[in-house]
Structure formats: structure tokens, C-alpha cells
N, C-alpha and C positions, 0 to 999 in steps of 0.2 A: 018912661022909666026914671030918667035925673037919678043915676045916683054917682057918688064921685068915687077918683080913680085914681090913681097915681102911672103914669110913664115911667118906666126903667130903663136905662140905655146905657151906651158904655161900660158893661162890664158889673151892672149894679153900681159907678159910681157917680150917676146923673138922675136926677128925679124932677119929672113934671107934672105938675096935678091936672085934670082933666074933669070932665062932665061926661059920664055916659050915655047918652041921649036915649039909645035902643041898644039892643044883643041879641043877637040869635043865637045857634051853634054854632054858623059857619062865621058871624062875623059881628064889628059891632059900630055903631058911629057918634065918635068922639068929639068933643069939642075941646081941646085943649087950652092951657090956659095962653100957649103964644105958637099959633099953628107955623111961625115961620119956621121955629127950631124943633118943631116936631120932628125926628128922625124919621128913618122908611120903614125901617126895621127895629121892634121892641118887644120889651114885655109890658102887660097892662095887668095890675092888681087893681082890680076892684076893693072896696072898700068892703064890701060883703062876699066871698068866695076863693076860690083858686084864682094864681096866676096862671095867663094865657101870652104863648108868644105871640105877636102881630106882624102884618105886613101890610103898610099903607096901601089902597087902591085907587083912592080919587080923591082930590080936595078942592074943596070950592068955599070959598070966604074963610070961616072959623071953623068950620069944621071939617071932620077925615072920617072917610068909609076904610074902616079897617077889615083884612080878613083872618082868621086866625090858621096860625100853621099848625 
């Protein structure tokens, strides 16, 4: 997939760009640009579509299995 993304967090007043790798319905897996300050909980805008709220499920190196609420 590769397409790029933006993290939303606190409020709308925190943004982090990110790499979409895949997407499904139920969920998507992210490579952020600094997975350490990835929150647990966000919104993900895709650079093509609606935004989706998120909830991290697993992280391993750089990137995160997100699931969407």
C-alpha cells in the first residue's frame, strides 16, 4: 500500500507523519515516523480518505498494528 498518513493526538494539537504500510476495515499497520512517542490512542488521516480513530495493538521495531474503533 505505502501511502502516508498523519497521527493526531492530544486534542488535535500533536501531529505525526507516518507510512501506511497495509489497511483493512478492521485495522491498519503503521510505521511512524518515531514509534517511541507513538500514543496508544489516536486519530489516523490518511492522506487519501476519512479520518479513523485508532487503538495501538502490538509494536515491534518501527512499526504498530493499529485497530480502528
Amino acid at each position: 500500500m505505502l501511502k502516508s498518513g498523519t497521527i493526531i493526538h492530544s486534542g488535535g494539537k500533536c501531529t505525526m507523519e507516518c507510512i501506511i504500510l497495509d489497511m483493512s476495515t478492521d485495522g491498519a499497520l503503521l510505521k511512524p515516523m518515531d514509534i517511541l512517542f507513538c500514543p496508544q490512542e489516536f486519530t489516523l488521516k490518511p492522506q487519501i480518505g476519512e479520518a479513523r480513530a485508532c487503538e495501538v495493538k502490538w509494536r515491534d521495531g518501527t512499526v504498530a498494528g493499529v485497530r480502528f474503533l
